[in-house]
N, C-alpha and C positions, 0 to 999 in steps of 0.2 A: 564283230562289226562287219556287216557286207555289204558290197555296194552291187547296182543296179547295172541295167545295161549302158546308161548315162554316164555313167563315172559319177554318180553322187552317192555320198553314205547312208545307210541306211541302218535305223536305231534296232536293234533285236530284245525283243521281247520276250524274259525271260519265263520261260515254261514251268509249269506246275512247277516239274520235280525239280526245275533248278531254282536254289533257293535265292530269295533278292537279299541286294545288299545289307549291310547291318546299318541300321541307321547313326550308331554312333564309332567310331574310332580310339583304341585305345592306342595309345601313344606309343608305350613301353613295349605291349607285345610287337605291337608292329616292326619297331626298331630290331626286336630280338628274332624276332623273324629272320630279318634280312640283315643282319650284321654281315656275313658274308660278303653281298654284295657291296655296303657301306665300305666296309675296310676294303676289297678292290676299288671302288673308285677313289676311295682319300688317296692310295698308293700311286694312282695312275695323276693327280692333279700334285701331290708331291713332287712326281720324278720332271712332270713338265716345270713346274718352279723351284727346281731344285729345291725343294725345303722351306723357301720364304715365304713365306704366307701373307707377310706383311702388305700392304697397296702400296705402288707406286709413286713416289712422291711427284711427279707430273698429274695423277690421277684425283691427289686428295682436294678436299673441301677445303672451304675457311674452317677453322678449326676457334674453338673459346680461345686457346693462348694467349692474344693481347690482352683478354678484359683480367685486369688486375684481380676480379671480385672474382670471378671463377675458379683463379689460381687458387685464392686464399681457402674456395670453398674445398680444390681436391687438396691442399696441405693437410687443410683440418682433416678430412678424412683419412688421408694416411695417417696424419697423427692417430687419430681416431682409432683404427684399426693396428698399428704398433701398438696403442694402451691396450687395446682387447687381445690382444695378444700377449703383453706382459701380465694383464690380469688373469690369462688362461695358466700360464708357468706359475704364476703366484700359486694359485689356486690349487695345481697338480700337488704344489711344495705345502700345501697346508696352511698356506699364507694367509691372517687376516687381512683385503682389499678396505680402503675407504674408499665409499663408493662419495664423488660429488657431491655438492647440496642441490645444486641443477638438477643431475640425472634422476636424483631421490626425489624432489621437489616436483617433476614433471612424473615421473611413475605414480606419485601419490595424488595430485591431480587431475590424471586421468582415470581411475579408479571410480566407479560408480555403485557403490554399495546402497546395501538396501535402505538402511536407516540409517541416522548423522551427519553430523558434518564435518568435513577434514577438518583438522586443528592446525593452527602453526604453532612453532616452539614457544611461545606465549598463550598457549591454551587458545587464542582468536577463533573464531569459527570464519568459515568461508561458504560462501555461497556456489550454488552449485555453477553458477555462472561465472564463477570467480577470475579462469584463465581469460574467457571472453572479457571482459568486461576491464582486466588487468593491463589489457593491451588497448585498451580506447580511453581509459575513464582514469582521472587522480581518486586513489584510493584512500580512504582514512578511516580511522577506527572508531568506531560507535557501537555502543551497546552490546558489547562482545565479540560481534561482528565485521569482517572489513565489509564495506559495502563502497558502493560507487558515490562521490561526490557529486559529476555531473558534466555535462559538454554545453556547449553553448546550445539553447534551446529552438526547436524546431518544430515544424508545425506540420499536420496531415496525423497518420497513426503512432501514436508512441505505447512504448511496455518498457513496463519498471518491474525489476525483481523484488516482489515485497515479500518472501519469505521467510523475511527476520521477523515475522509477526507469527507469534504461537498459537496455537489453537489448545483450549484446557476443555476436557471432556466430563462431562457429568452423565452418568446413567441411575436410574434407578423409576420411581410411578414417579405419575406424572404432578398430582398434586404436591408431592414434595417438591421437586426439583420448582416448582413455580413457588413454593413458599422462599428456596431457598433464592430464587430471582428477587424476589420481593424486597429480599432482606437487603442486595447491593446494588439494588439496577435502580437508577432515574433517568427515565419514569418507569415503575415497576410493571411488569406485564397483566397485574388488575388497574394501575391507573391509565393503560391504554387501551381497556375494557370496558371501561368508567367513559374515556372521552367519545368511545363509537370508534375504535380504530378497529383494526382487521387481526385481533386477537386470534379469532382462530384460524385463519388462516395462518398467522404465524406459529402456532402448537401443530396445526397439521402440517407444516411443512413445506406450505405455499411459497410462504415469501419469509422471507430474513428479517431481521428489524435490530437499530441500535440505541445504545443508552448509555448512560455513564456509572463506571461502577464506582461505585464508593465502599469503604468500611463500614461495617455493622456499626450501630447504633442509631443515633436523634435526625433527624432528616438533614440537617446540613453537617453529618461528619464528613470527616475531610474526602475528595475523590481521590478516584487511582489515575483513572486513564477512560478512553473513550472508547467503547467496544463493539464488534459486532456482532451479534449471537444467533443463533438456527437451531431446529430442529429437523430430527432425522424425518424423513419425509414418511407420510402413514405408507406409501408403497416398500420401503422397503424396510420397516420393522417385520421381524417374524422370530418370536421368542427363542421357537423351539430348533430353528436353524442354527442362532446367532446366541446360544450358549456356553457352547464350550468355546468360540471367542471369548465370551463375558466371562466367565473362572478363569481363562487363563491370565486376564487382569485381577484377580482378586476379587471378583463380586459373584456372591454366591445368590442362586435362587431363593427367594423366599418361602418358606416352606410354612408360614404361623398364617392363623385365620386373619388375622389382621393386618396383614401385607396382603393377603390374597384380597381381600376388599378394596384395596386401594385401586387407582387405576395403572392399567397397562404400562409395559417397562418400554420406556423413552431414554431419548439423548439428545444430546444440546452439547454445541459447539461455541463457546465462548473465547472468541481471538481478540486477542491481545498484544499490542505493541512490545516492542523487547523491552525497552527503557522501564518499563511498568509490569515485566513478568511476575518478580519476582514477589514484587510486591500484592498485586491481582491474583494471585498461584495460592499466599497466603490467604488472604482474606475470603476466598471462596471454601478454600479448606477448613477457614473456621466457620462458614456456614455452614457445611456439612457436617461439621460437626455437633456444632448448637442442634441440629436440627431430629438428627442420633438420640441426643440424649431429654429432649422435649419428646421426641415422638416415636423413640425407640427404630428409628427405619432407616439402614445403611446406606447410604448415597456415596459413589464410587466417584471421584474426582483423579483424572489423571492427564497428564500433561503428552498431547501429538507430537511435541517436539523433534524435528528430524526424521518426521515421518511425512507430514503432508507439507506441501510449498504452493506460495501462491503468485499469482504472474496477475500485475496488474495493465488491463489493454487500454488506452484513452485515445479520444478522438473523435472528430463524426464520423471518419471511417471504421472504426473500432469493429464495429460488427459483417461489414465488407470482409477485412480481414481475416475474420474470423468463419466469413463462409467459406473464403478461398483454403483456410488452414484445415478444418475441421466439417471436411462436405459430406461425409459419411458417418451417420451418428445414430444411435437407437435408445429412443426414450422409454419409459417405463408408462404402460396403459393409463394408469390413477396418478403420476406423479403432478397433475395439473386439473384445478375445478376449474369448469367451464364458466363459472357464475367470475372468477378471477382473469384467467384468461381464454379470451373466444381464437380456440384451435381449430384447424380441420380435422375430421377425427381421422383422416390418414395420414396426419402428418406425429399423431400418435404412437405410432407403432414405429415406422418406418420416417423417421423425424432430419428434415434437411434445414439446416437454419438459414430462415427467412421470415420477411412481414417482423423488424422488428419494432412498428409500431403496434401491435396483437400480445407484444407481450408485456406483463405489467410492472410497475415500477419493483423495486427491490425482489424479483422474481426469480427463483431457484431451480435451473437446472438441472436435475443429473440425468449423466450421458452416460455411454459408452463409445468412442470414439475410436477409428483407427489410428498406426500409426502415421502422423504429419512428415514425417518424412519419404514413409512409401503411397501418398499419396499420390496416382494420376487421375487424369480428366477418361481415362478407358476406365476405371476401377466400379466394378459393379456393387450396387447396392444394396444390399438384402431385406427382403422384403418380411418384418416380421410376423407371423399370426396374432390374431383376436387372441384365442388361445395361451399364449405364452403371458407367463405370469412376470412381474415385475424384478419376483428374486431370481426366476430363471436366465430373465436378463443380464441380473448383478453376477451369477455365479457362474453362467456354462462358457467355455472357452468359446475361440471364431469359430473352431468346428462344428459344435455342438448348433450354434447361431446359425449357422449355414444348414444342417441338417433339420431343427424345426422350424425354419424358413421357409423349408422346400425348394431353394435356390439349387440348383441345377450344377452339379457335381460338375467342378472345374477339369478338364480335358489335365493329363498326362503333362502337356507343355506346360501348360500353369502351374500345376503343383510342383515342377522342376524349375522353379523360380526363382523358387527361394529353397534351396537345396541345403543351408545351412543350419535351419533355424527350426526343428521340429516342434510340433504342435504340443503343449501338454495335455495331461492325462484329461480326460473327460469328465471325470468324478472329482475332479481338484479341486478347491475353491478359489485356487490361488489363480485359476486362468484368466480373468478378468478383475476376479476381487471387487471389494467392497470399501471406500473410503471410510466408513462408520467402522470396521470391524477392527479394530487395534490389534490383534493379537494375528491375524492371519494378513499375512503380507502381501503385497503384488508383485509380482515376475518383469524382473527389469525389461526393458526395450531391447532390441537388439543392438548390439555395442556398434559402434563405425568401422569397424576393422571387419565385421562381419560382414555388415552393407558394402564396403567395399569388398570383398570378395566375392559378395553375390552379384554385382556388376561384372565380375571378372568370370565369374563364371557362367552370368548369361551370356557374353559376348562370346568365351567357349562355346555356347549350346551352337549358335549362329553356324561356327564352322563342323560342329559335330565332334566336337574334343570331348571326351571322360576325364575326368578326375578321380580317382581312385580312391586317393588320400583325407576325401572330404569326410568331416565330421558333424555329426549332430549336435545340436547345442538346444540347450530349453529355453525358450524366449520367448516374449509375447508381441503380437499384432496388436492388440486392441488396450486400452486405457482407460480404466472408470475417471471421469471427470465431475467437475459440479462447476455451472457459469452460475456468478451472481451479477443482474444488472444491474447497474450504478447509475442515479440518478438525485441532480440538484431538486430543490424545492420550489424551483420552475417548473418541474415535469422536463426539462431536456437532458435527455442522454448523455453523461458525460465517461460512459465506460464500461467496460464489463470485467471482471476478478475469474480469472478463471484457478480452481483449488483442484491439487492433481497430488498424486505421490510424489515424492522428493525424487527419485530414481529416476523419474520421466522431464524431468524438467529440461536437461538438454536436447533430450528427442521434440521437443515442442520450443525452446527457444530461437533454435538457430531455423527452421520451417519460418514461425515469424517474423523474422527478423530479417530472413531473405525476400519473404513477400512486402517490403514495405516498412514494415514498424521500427522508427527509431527509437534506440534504446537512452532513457533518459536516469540521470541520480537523484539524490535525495535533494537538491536545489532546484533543478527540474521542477521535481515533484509540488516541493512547498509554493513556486511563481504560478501555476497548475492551480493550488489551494487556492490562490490570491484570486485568483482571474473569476473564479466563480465562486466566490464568496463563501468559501471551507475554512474555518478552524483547520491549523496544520497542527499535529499531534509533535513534538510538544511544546513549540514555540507557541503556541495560542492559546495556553492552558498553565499559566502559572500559579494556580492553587495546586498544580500538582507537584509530589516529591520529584519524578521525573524534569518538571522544567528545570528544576535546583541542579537537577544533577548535570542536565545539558550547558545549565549556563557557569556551573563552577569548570566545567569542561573549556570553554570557552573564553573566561576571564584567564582560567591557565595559560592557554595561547596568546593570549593577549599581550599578559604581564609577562611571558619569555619573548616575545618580539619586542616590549619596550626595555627587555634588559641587554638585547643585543644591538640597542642605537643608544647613540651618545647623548647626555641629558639634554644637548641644545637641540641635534636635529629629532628627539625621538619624541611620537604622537600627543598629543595630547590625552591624557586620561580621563574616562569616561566610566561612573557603574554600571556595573555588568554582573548581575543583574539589576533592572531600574529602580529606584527605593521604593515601591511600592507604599508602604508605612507614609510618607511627604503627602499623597491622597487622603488621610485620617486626618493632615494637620490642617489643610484647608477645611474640611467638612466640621470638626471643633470649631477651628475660628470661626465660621459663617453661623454656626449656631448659638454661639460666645457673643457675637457683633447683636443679633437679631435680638438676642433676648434681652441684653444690657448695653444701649446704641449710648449709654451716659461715657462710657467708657472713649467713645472716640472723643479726637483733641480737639477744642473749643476753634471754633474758627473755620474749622473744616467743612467744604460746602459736600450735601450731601449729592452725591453722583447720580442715585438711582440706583446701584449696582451694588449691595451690601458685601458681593465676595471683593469687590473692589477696594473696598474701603477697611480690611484687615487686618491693614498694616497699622490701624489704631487700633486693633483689639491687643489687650496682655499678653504681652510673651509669656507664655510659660513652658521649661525648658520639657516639662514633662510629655507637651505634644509632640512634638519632634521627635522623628523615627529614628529606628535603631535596627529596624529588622530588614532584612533583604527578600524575605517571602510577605504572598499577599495577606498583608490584614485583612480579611473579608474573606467573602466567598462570591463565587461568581455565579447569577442566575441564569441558569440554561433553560430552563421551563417554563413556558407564563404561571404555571401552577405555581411554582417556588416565587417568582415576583409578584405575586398578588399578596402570598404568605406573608412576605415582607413587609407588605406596607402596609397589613393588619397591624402585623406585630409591633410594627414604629407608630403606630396613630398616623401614618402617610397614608389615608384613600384619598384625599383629596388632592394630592400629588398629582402632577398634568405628567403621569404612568400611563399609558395605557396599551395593557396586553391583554384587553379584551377584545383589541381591534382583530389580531390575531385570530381569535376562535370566531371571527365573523359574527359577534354578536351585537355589534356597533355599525357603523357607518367613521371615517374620521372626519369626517367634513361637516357631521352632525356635530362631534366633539367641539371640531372649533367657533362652531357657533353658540356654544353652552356659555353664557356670561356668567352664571351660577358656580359654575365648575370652577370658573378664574377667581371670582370673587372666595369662593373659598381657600382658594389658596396661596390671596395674597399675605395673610397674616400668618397662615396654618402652622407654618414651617416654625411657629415659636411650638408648639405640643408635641415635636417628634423625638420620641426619647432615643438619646443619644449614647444611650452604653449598648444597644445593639451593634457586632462587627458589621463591617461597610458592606454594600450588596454593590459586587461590579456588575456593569450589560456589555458583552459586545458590541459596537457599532461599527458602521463601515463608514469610513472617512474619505472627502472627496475634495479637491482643491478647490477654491471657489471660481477663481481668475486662472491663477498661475503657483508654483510650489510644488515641490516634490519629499514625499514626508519618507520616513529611511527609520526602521527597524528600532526603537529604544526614543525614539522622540517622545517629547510629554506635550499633553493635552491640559492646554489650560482656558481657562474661564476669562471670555473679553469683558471689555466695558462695551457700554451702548456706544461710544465714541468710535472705538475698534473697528466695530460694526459697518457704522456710516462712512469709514474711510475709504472699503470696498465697494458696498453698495452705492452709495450715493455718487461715486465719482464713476466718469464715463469712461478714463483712463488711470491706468495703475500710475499710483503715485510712487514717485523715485525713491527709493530705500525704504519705503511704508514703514511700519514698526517694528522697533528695533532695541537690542537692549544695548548697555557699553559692551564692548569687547572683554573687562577686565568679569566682568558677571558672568560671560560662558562660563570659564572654571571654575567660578566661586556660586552659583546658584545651586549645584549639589558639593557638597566638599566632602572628600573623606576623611576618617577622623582617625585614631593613632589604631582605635581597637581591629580597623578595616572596614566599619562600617559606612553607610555614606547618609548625612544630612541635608535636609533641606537648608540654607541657608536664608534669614530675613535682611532684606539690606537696609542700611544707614542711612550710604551716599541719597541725598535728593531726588538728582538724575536718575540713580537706579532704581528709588520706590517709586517714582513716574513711572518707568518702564516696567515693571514686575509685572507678574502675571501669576495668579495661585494655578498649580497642580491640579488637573482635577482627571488626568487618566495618564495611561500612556501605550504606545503602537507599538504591536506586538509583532506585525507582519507590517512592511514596509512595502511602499510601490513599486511595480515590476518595470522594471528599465525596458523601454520602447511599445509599453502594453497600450493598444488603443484608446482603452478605458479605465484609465489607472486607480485604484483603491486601495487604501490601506485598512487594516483591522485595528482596532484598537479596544482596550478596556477602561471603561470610565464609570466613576460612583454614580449610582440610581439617582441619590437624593440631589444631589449637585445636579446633574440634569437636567432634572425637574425642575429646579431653582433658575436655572439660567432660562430652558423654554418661560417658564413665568415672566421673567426679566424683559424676555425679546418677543412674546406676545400685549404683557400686555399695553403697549399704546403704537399695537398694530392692528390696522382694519383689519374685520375678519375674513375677507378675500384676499387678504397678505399674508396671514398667518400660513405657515406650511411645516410640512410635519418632519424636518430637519432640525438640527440644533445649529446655531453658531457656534462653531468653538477658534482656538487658537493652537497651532500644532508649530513650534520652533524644534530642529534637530540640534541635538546635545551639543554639536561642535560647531553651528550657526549663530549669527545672532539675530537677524532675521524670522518676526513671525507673519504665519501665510494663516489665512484664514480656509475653514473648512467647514465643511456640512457634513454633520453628523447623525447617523440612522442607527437608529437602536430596533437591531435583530429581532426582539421578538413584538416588537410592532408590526412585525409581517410575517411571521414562523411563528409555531405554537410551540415549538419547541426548537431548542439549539445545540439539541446532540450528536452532529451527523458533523464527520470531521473527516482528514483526506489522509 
């Protein structure tokens, strides 16, 4: 440095041969360098403070000392460090140490392994969310599972960990695996061929589509569960890649002429609720097997379990969300027909999520995405070529993406970024991977201990510090994904499913969840179902084994909280599950009444209202239920309810799920005097050893009423009626049964099961009311638009719209039902209008 004739300094510029500085600094050598020096100045600052190094007590700070919690915190730590020190002598001596349940239990939950899910000492599975979600949410046990019960609910973007839903993989041509749909799925993928629906787009990969799967046999065997199913998109089959995947799950190449004729090897993702794995797991297994030994052709069925997870996003913001999470993504050239959705064709190759009114309902994504947590607003985008092929996409690492990009080789400081985390091999397939490929895994994320030290060592770079000590580790940047868009039968967007590898799911929950999205549970979730008018899986679905199981789950709880109150203060009891069978007893009597009206008692004036007047049909004890599952079967398809009312001699039933397939008008219907006329009498020719056919409906308060989960739906008189309607004000205590009737209108009986009850008392056969459904999903406390679901018999339906049509003009008539909905521990009934689903839906298998 030399200065001027000014007295200023002046910078000197080092010359060729003198070499410039080194840009970075090594710590160690430098120290060792100058040790020397170091040890003369400690010596020279020792002799001035004699020795004390300590500061000043005039000099120090406030210090933590008073705050009692700090104290506590450095005890624990000295204790802390005394046990690591007696476990260190332990350990020199040979000693076996018990290590904590804490210590054990927090090592084994931070753990990110490739496939499964940690166990608790009860076999329990946890989800990968488990510690998150531990600390916000009341946990409880269902279906293997702890999963989150739920927080009080909130509005804007929410995500539910629905992971506990499996996914069972079928491969093999494609005309089998459709015979083998055929066999479980309503409606089978040729009866949505049949009605004009978008078949192939759903074989090619376009879009998703769901059904109900049932057990093989006669078209109403019993169902399992309600499903979602996909095919692997035509872009990214490719035999000869994706073989020795394929053998390494047991499915060998066909090698006979007559596998070589069939068509091309496919796969299909069929997800399934836990509650109904097991049973769904079987029952597919034995169509592949049926299917073996009719047509000799091996179909590979095997369970994703612990391998894929799925993260479900809700909201109008849902897809906002999801651009600020996920802004850097590369889609596959063919993964999308333009005739389906109208893309930019640069938004193809090089794909940013937006416009997402452009994309179409149940529409399937597959990405490749980076990772959401090294996410910024600087991060460049790579631009992919025409060129690059689909499976190139699927298979080559970022490098590789970046090099047939032609994206412009990151400077020196960049690739010192991420100094932890080395790239894998180029030729791996593991670099990005494949959702569809079972056997070839994906390369977990970078762990947080990593990220943070990559933080700590960019902020090294800043000063120009080296670390010596640093290690490479194999990790990945990028993530195959697959979004599916969720949508009601409105056409409005209620969501997107995004399905990723199990290993990734914390690298994309907590990104989420800090931009926004509240995390909601399985209570949440079902108010969610209500609001937009979803069957919840399995409370809305009692012909399935699973709702048995959920609700013997439930009356358990039940009956241990009323054995811990004392018989005076403890609940009153209520069946759990509703007796279903008490719906058979009213639809007998009504057809009992109709066919032989000699039977009512002399004297009695007639009402109008035949289910009214029951209480003079024969008792006979044989009607009266005894079963806690539903008698009947529940119609999800206008196909399946037309079925029916062939089968009963009911077409002249005022049913109509023709309106549905829009080949009616209903406003024509109620003009039809013919239609009514037929079926004021009809109802004596409906053969009654048919099981009951339940409909969905959604239940709405008329006035006022709030209807609560296990309520029953019964059948008014015309009187009922006019108490609501015709009065301009609610009348004070409306109708009402006695007090002593609440507990005696179901009774249970010694064996556990629970009866309908016929009463005696006067008062109480005034007041009765026959059974004719009951609310399966209950109204959401504080919801705008409150709804309840409910299941109620076809034929009774019918009977009542008859009742309450016909001596109503026909610009009165409306295509609601009257009905009466009382809650089990009320005595109070509120009236409601009721819409039967698939008066408006062609189908009712789409469940939340």
């Amino acid at each position: 440095m030399g200065t001027n004739g000014g007295g200023t300094k002046r910078l000197q510029i080092p010359t060729p041969s003198q070499p410039p500085p080194p840009p970075k600094i090594n710590v160690q050598k430098f120290t060792e360098s100058r040790a020397s020096e170091l040890e003369s100045l400690h010596s020279v600052v020792a002799e001035r403070l004699n020795g004390d190094f300590r500061s000043r007590r005039s000099k120090r700070r406030r210090t933590t000392a008073f705050d009692s919690k700090a104290a506590k915190r450095r005890r624990k730590g000295q204790r802390q460090n005394l046990g690591d020190n007696t476990n260190k002598k332990k350990k020199n001596d040979n000693e076996n140490v018990a290590v904590s349940r804490r210590i054990r239990r927090r090592a084994q939950l931070r753990m990110n392994p490739e496939k499964g899910f940690s166990l608790s000492g009860d076999g329990t599975k946890r989800l990968r969310t488990h510690v998150w979600h531990a600390k916000r949410f009341t946990m409880t046990k269902l279906w293997g599972y702890y999963l989150p019960l739920g927080l009080h609910g909130r509005n804007g973007v929410l995500i539910h960990d629905a992971s506990y839903y499996v996914a069972l993989q079928l491969e093999g041509p494609e005309d089998s695996l459709l015979s083998i749909l055929s066999m479980v799925l309503v409606p089978s993928p040729s009866a949505r061929a049949a009605d004009g629906s978008k078949s192939d787009s759903v074989i090619s990969g376009v879009i998703y589509d769901k059904a109900m799967l049932h057990h093989i046999g006669a078209a109403d065997s019993k169902p399992i569960a309600p499903v979602t199913y996909m095919w692997r998109p035509c872009c990214l089959r490719n035999w000869d890649n994706d073989v020795a995947a394929i053998n390494g799950q047991g499915f060998t190449k066909p090698e006979s002429a007559e596998c070589k004729s069939n068509s091309s090897f496919h796969q299909i993702w069929v997800w399934i609720h836990a509650s109904a794995f097991n049973e769904g797991y079987d029952a597919l297994k034995f169509a592949c097997q049926k299917e073996k030994e009719e047509r000799g052709i091996l179909i590979n069925c095997f369970s994703r379990e612990g391998q894929l997870a799925r993260l479900e996003v809700m909201g109008l913001k849902a897809f906002e969300l999801l651009q600020k999470t996920l802004p850097a993504t590369w889609i596959a050239e063919d993964s999308w027909e333009l005739e389906h959705l109208v893309v930019e064709d640069e938004l193809k190759k090089n794909y940013i999520l937006e416009n997402e009114d452009r994309i179409s309902s149940k529409a399937m994504l597959s990405l490749i995405v980076m990772d959401p947590r090294a996410v910024t607003k600087n991060r460049m985008i790579p631009n992919v070529p025409e060129s690059a092929s689909s499976d190139m996409l699927d298979d080559i690492s970022g490098t590789e993406i970046r090099e047939h990009a032609g994206v412009e080789e990151i400077s020196d400081r960049n690739k010192e970024s991420f100094p932890l985390c080395s790239e894998p091999d180029c030729n791996s397939r593991l670099s990005c991977g494949n959702l569809w490929d079972a056997s070839s895994g994906v390369i977990p994320p970078v762990e947080e201990s990593l990220l943070c030290e990559e933080k700590h060592q960019l902020h090294k770079n800043i000063f120009c510090l080296d670390d010596p000590n640093s290690t490479k580790v194999q990790c990945s940047r990028c993530c195959p994904i697959m979004l599916l868009k969720d949508e009601n039968k409105e056409g409005l967007a209620i969501g997107w499913t995004v399905i990723l590898p199990l290993n990734w799911v914390r690298a994309f929950w907590v990104p989420l969840v800090s931009k926004g999205a509240h995390a909601i549970g399985l209570r949440e979730k079902h108010w969610i179902a209500c609001e937009v008018s979803l069957p919840y899986f399995p409370s809305d679905f009692p012909d399935c084994n699973a709702y048995l199981s959920s609700k013997a789950i439930e009356a358990a709880s039940s009956n241990l909280k009323e054995e811990l109150c004392s018989p005076s203060m403890g609940p009153l009891k209520f069946p759990i599950p509703p007796p279903w069978d008490s719906v058979r007893v009213t639809l007998n009597r009504l057809l009992t009444t109709v066919r032989d009206p000699i039977i009512c008692r002399e004297g009695k004036r007639n009402s109008g209202d035949s289910i009214s007047d029951l209480e003079c049909a024969s008792c006979d004890d044989s009607l009266l239920g005894h079963n806690t599952s539903l008698d009947g079967f529940v119609a999800r398809t206008s196909c399946s309810l037309t079925n029916f009312l062939k089968e009963v001699k009911g077409e002249h039933l005022l049913l109509f799920p023709q309106v549905a397939n829009k080949n009616t008008c209903f406003s024509k219907i109620t003009k039809d005097e013919r239609r009514l006329e037929q079926g004021k009498n009809g109802i004596t020719d409906i053969i009654c050893d048919r099981k009951p056919c339940f409909l969905r409906v959604l239940l709405r308060a008329y006035k006022e009423g709030s209807f609560d989960e296990g309520a029953v739906v019964c059948a008014p008189r015309p009187t009922d009626i006019s108490l609501w309607t015709l009065s301009s004000e609610n009348i004070e205590g409306g109708l009402q049964i006695p007090q002593s009737a609440v507990t005696s209108y179901f009774k249970e009986q010694s064996s556990g099961k629970w009866e309908l009850q016929i009463p005696e008392d006067t008062t109480a056969i005034e007041s009765h009311r026959w059974p004719v459904g009951f609310v399966t999903t209950g109204f959401v406390r504080g919801s705008k638009k409150p709804v309840a679901e409910a299941l109620c018999e076809a034929v009774l339906l019918a009977h009542l719209r008859k009742e309450q049509w016909k001596d109503l003009a026909v610009k009165r008539r409306r295509r609601e039902i009257y009905v009466l909905v009382r809650n089990l521990r009320s005595t109070a009934y509120r009236l409601a209008l009721a819409t039967i689903v698939l008066e408006q839906q062609v189908d009712d298998v789409e469940s939340f």
